[in-house]
PDB file of N, CA, C, O and CB in Angstrom:
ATOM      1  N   UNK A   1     -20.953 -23.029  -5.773  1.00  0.00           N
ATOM      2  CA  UNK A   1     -20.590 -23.021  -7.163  1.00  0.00           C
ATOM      3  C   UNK A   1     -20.032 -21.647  -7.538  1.00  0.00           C
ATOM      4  O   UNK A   1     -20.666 -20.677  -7.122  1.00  0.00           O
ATOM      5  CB  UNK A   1     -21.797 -23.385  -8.037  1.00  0.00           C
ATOM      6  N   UNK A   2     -19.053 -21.454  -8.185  1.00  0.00           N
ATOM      7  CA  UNK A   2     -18.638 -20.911  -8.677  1.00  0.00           C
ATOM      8  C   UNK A   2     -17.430 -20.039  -8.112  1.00  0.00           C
ATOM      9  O   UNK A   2     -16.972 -18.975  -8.528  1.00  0.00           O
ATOM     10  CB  UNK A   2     -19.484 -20.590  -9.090  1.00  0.00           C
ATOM     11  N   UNK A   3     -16.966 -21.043  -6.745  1.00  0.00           N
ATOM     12  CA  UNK A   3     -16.184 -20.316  -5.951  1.00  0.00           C
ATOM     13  C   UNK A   3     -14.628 -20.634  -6.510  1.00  0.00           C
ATOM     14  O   UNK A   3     -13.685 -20.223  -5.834  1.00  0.00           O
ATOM     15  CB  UNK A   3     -16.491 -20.707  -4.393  1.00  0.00           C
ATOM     16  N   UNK A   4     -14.412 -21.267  -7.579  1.00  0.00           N
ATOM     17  CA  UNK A   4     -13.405 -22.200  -8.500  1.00  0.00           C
ATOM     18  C   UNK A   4     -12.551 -20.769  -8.843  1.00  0.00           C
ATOM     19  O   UNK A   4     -11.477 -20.346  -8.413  1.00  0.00           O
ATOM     20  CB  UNK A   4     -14.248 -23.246 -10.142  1.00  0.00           C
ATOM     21  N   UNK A   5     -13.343 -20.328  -9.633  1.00  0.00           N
ATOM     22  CA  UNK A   5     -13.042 -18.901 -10.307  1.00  0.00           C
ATOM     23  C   UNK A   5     -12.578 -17.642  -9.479  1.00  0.00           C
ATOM     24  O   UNK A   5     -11.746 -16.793  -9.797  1.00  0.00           O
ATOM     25  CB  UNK A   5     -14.305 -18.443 -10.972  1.00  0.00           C
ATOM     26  N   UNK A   6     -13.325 -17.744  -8.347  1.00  0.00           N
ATOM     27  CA  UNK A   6     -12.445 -16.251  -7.313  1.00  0.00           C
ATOM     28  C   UNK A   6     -11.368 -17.123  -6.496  1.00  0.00           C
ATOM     29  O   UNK A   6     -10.474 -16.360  -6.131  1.00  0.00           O
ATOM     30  CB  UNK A   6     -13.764 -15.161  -5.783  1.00  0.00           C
ATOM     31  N   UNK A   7     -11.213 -17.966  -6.227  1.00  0.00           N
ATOM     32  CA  UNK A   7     -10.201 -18.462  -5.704  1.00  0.00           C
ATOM     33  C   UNK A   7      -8.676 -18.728  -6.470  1.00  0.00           C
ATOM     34  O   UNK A   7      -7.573 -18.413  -6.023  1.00  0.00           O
ATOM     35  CB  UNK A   7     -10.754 -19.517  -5.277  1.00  0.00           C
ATOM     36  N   UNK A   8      -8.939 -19.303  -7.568  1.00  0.00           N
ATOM     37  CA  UNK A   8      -8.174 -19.212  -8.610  1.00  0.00           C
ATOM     38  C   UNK A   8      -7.592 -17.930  -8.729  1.00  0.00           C
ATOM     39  O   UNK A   8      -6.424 -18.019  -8.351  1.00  0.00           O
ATOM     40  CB  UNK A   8      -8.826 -19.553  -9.678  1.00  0.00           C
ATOM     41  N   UNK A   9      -8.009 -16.182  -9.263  1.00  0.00           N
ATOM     42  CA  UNK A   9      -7.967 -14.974  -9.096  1.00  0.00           C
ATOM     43  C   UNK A   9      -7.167 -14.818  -8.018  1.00  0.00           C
ATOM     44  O   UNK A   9      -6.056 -14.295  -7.928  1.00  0.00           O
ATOM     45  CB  UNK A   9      -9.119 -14.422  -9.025  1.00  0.00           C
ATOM     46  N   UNK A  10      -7.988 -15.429  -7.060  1.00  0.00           N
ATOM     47  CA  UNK A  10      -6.907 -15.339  -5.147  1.00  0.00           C
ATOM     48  C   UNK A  10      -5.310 -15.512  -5.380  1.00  0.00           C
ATOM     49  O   UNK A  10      -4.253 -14.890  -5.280  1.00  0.00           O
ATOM     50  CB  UNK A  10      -7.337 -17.122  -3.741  1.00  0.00           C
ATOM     51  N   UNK A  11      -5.829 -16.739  -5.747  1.00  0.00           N
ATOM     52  CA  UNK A  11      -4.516 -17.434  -5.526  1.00  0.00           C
ATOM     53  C   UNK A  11      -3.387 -16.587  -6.412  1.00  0.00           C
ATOM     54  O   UNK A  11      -2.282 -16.338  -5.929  1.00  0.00           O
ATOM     55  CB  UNK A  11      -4.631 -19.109  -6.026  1.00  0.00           C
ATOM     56  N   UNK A  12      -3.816 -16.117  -7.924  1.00  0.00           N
ATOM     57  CA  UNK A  12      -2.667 -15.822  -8.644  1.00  0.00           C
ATOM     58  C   UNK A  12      -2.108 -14.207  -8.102  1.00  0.00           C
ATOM     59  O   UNK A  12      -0.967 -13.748  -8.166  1.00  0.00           O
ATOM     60  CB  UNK A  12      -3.087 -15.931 -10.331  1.00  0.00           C
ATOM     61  N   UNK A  13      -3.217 -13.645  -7.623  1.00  0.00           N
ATOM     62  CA  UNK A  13      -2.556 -12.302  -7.150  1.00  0.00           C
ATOM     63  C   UNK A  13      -1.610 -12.866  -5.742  1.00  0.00           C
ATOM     64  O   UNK A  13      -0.413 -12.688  -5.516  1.00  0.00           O
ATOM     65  CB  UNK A  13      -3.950 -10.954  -6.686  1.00  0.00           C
ATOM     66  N   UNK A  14      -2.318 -13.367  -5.184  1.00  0.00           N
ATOM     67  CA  UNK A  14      -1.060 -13.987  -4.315  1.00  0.00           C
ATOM     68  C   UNK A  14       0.301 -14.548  -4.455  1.00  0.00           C
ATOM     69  O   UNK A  14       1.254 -14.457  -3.681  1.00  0.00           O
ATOM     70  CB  UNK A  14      -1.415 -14.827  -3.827  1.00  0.00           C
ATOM     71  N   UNK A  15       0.214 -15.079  -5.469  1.00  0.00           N
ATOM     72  CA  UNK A  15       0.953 -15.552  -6.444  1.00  0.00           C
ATOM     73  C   UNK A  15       2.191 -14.691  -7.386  1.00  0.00           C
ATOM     74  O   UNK A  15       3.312 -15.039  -7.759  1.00  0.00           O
ATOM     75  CB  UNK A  15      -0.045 -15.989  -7.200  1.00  0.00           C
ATOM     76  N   UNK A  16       1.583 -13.707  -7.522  1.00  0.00           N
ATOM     77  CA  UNK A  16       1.920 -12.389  -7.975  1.00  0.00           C
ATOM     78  C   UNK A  16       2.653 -11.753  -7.089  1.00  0.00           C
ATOM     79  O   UNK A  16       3.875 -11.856  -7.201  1.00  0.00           O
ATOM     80  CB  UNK A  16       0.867 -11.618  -8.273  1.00  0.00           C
ATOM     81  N   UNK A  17       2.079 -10.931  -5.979  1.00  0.00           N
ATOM     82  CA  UNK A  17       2.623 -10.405  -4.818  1.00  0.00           C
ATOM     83  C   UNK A  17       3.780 -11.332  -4.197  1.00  0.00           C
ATOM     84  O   UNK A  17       4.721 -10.760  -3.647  1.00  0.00           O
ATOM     85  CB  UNK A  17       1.489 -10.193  -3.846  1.00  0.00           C
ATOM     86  N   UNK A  18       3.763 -12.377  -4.244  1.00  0.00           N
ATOM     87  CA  UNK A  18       4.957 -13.120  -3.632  1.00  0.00           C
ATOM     88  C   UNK A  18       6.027 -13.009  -4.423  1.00  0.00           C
ATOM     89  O   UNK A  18       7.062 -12.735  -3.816  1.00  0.00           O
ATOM     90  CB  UNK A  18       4.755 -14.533  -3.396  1.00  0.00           C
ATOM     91  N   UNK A  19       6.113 -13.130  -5.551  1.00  0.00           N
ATOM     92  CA  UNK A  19       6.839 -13.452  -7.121  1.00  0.00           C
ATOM     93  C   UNK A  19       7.661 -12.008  -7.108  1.00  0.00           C
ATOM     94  O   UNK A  19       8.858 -11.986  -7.394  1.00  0.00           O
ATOM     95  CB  UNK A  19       5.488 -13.658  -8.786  1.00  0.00           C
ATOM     96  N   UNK A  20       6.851 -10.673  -6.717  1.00  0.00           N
ATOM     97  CA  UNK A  20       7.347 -10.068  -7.621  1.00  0.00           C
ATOM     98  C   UNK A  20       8.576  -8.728  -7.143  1.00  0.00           C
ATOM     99  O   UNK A  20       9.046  -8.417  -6.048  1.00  0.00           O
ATOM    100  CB  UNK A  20       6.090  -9.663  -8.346  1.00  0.00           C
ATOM    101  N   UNK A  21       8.720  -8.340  -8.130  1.00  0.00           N
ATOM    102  CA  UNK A  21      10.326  -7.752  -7.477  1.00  0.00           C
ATOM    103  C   UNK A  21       9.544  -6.459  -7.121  1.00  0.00           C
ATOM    104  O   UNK A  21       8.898  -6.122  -8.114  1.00  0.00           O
ATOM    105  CB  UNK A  21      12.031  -7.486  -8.777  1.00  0.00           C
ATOM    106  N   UNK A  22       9.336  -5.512  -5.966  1.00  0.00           N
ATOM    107  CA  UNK A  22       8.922  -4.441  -5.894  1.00  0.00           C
ATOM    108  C   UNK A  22      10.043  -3.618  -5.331  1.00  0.00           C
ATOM    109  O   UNK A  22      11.015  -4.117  -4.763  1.00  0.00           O
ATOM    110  CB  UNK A  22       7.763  -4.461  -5.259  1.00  0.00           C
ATOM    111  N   UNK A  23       9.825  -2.058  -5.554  1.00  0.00           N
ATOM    112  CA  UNK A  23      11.302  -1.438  -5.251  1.00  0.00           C
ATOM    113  C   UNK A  23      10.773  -1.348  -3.577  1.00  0.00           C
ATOM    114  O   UNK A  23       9.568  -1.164  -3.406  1.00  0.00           O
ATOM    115  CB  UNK A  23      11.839   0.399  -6.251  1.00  0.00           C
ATOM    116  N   UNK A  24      11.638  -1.473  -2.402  1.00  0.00           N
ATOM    117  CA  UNK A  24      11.191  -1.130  -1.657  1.00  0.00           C
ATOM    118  C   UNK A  24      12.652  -0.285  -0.686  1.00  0.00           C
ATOM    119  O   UNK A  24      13.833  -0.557  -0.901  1.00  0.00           O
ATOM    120  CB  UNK A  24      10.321  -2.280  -1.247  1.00  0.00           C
ATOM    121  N   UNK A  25      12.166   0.738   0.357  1.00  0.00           N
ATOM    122  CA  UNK A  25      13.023   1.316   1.064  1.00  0.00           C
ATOM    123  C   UNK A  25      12.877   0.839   2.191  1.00  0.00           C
ATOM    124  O   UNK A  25      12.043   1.044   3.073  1.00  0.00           O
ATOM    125  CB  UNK A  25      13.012   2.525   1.045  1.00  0.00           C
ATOM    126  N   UNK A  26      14.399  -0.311   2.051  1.00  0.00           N
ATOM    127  CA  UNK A  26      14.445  -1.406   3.509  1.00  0.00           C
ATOM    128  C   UNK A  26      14.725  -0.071   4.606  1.00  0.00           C
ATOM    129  O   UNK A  26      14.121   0.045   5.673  1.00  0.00           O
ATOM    130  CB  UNK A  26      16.153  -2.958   3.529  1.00  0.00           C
ATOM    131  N   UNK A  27      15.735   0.865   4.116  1.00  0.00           N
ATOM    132  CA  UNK A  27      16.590   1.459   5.461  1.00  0.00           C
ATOM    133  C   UNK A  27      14.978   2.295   6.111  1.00  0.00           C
ATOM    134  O   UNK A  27      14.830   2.127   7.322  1.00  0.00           O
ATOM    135  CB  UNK A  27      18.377   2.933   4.897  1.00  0.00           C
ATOM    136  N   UNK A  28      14.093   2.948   5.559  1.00  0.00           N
ATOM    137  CA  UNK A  28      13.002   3.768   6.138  1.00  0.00           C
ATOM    138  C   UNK A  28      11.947   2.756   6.440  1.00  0.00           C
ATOM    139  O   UNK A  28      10.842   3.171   6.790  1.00  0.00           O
ATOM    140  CB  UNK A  28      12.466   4.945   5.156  1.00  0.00           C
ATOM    141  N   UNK A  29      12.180   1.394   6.338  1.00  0.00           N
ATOM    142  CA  UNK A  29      10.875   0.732   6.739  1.00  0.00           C
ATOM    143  C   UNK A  29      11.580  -0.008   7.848  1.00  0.00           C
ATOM    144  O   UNK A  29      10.762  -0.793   8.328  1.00  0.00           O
ATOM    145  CB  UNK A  29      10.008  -0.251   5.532  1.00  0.00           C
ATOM    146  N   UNK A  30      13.014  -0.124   8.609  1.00  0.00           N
ATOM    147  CA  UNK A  30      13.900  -0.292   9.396  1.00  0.00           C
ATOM    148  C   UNK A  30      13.750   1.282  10.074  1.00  0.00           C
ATOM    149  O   UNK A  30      14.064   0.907  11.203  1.00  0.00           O
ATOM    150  CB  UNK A  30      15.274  -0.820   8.678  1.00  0.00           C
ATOM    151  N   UNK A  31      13.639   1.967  10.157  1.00  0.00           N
ATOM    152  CA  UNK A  31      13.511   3.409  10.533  1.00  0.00           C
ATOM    153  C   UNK A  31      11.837   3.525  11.821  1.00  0.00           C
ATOM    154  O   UNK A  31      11.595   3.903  12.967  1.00  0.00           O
ATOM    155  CB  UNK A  31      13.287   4.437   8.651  1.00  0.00           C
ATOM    156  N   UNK A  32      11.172   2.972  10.744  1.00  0.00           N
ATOM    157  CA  UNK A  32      10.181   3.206  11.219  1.00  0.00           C
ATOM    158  C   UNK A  32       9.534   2.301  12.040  1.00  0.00           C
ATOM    159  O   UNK A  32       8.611   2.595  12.799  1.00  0.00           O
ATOM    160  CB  UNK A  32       9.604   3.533  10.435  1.00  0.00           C
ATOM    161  N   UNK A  33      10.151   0.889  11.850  1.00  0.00           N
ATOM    162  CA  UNK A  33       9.378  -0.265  12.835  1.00  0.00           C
ATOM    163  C   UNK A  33      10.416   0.579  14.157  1.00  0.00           C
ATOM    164  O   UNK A  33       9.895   1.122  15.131  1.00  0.00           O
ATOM    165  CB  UNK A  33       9.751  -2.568  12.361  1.00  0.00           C
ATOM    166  N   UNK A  34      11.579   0.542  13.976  1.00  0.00           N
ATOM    167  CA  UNK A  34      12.168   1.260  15.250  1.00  0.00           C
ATOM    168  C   UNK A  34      11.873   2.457  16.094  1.00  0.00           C
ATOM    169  O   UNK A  34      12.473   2.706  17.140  1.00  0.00           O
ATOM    170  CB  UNK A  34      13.198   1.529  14.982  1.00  0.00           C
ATOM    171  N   UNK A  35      11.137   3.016  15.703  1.00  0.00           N
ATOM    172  CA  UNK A  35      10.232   4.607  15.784  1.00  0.00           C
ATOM    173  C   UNK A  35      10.747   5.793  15.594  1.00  0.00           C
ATOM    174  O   UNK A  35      10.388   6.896  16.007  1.00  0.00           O
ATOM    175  CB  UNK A  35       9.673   4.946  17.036  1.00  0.00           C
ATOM    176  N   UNK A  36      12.092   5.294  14.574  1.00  0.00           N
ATOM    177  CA  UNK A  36      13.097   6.461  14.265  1.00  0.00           C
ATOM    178  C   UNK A  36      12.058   7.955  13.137  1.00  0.00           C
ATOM    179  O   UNK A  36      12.468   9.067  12.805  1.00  0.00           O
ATOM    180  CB  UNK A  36      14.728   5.468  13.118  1.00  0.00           C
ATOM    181  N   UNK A  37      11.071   7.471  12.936  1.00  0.00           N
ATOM    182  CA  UNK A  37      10.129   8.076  12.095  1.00  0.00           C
ATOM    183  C   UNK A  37       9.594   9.305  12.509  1.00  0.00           C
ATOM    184  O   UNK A  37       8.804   9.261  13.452  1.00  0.00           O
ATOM    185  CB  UNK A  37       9.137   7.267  11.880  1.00  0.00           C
ATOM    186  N   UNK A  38       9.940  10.755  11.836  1.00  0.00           N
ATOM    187  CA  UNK A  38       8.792  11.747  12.180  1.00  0.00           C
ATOM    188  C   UNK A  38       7.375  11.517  12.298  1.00  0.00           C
ATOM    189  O   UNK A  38       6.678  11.333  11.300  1.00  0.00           O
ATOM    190  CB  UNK A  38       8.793  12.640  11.339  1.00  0.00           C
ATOM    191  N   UNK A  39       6.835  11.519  13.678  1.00  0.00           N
ATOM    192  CA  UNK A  39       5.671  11.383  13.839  1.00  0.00           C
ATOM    193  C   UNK A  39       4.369  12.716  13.216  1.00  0.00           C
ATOM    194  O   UNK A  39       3.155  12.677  13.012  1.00  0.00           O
ATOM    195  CB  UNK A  39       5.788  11.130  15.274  1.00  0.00           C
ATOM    196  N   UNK A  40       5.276  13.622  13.110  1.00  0.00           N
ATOM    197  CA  UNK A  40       4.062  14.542  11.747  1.00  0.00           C
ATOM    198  C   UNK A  40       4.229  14.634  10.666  1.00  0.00           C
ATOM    199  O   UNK A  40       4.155  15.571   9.871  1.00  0.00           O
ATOM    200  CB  UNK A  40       3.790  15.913  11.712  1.00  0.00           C
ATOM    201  N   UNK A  41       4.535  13.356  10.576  1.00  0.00           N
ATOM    202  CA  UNK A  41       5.050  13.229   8.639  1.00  0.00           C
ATOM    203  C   UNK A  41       3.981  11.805   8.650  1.00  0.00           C
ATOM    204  O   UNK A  41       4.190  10.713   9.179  1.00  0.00           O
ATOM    205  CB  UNK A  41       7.530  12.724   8.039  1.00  0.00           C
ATOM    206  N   UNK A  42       2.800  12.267   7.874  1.00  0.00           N
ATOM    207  CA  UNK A  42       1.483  11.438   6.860  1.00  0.00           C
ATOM    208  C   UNK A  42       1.513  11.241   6.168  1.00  0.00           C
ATOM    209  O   UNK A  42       2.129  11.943   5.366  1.00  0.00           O
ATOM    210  CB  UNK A  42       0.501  11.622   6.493  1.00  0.00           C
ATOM    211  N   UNK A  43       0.900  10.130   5.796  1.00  0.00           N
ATOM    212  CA  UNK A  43       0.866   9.489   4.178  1.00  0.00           C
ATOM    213  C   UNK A  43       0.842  10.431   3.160  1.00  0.00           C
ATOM    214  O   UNK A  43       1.624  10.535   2.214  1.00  0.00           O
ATOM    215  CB  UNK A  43      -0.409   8.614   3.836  1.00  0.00           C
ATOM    216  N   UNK A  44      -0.065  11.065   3.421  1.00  0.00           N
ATOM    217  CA  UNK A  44      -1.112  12.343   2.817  1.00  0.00           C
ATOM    218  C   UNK A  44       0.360  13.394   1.770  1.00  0.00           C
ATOM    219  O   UNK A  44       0.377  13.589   0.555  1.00  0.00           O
ATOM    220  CB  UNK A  44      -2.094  13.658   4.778  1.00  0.00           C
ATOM    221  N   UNK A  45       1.189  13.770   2.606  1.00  0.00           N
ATOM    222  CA  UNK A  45       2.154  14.840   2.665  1.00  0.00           C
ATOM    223  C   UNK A  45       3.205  13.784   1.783  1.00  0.00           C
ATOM    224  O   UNK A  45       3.728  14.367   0.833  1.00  0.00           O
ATOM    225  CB  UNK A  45       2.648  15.487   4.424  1.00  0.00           C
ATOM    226  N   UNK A  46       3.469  12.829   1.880  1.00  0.00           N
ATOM    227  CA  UNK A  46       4.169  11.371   0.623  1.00  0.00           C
ATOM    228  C   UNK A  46       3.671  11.500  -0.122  1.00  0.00           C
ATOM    229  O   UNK A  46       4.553  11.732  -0.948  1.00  0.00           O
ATOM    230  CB  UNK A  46       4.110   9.805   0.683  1.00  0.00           C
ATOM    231  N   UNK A  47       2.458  11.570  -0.803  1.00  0.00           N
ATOM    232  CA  UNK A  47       1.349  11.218  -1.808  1.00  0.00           C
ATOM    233  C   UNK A  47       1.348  12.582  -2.656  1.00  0.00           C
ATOM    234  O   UNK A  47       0.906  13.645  -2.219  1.00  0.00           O
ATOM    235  CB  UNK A  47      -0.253  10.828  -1.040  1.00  0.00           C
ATOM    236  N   UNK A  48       1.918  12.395  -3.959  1.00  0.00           N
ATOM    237  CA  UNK A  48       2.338  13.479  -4.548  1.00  0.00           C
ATOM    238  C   UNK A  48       0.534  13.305  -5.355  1.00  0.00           C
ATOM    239  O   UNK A  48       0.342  14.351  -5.976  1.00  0.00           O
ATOM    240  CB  UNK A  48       4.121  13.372  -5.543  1.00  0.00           C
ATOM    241  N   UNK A  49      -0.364  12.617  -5.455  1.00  0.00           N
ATOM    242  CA  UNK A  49      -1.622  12.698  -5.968  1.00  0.00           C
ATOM    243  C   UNK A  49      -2.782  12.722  -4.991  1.00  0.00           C
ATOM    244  O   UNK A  49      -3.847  12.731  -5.608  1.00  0.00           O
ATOM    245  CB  UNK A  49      -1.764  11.666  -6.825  1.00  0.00           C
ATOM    246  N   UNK A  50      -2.936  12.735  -3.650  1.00  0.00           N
ATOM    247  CA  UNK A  50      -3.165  13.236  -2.421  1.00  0.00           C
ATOM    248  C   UNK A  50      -3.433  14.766  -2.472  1.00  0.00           C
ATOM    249  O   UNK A  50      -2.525  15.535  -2.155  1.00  0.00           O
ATOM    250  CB  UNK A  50      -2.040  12.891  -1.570  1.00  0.00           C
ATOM    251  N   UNK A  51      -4.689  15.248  -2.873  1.00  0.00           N
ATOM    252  CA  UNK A  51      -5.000  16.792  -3.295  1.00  0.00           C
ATOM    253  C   UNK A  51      -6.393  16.859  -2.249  1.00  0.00           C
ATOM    254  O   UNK A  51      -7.189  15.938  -2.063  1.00  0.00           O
ATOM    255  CB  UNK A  51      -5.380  17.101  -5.341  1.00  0.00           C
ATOM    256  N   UNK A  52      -6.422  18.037  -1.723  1.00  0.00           N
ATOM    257  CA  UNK A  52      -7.121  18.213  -0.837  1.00  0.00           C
ATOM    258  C   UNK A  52      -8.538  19.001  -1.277  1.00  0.00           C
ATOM    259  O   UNK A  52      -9.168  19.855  -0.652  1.00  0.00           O
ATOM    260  CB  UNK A  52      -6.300  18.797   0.080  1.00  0.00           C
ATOM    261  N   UNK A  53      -8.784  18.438  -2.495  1.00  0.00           N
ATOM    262  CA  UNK A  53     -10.135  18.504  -3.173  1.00  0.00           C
ATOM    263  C   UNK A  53     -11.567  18.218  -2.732  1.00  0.00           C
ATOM    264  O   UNK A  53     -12.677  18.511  -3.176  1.00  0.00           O
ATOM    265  CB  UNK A  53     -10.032  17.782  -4.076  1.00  0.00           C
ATOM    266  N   UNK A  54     -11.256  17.753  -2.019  1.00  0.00           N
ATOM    267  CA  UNK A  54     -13.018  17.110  -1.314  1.00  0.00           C
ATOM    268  C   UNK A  54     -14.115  18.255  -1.697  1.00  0.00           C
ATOM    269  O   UNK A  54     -13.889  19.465  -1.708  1.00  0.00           O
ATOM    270  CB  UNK A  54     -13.099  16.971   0.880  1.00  0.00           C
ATOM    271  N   UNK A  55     -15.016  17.790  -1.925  1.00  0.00           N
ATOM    272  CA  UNK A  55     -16.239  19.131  -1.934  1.00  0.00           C
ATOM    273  C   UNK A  55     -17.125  18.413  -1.494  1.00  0.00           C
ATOM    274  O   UNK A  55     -17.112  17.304  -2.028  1.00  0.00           O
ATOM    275  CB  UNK A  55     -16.795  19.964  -3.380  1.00  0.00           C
ATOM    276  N   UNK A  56     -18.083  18.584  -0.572  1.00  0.00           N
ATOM    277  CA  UNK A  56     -19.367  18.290   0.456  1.00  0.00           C
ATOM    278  C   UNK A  56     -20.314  18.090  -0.536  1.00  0.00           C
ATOM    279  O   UNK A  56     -20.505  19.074  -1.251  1.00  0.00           O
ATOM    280  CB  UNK A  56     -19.873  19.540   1.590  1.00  0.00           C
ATOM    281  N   UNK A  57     -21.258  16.640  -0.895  1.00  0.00           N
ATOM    282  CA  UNK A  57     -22.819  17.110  -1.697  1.00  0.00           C
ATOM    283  C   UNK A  57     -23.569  18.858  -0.683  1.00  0.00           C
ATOM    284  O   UNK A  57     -23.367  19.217   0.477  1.00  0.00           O
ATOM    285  CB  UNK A  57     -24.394  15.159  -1.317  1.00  0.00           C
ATOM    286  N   UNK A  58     -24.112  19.280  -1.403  1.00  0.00           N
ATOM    287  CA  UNK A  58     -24.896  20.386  -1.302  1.00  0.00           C
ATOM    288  C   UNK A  58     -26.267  19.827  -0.839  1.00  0.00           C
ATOM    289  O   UNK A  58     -27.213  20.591  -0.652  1.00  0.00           O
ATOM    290  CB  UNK A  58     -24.931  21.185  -2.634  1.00  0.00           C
TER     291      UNK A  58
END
C-alpha cells in the first residue's frame, strides 16, 4: 500500500526528463566518449560552486 503514490512521482520525473529540452554540449560529450578529453580536467575544476571547504568534526 501506498506504492500508487511513489510510482506515480517515478513515473512523472521520468516523464519529465524525457520531455524536456536540456542545453546540452553534443560536440564535448562526442569528445569525450572518444577519449579526445583531458584526462586532468575534473568535475571539481567545471563546478564553479565546488569550494574546497570541508572542515573535519573536531
Amino acid at each position: 500500500m501506498g506504492r500508487g503514490r511513489s510510482k506515480a512521482k517515478q513515473a512523472k520525473v521520468a516523464r519529465d526528463l524525457k520531455y524536456s529540452s536540456q542545453d546540452m554540449d553534443l560536440e564535448r560529450l562526442a569528445k569525450e566518449l572518444h577519449g579526445e578529453v583531458e584526462p586532468n580536467k575534473g568535475f571539481d575544476e567545471q563546478d564553479p560552486y565546488a569550494e574546497d571547504t570541508y572542515k573535519p568534526r573536531s
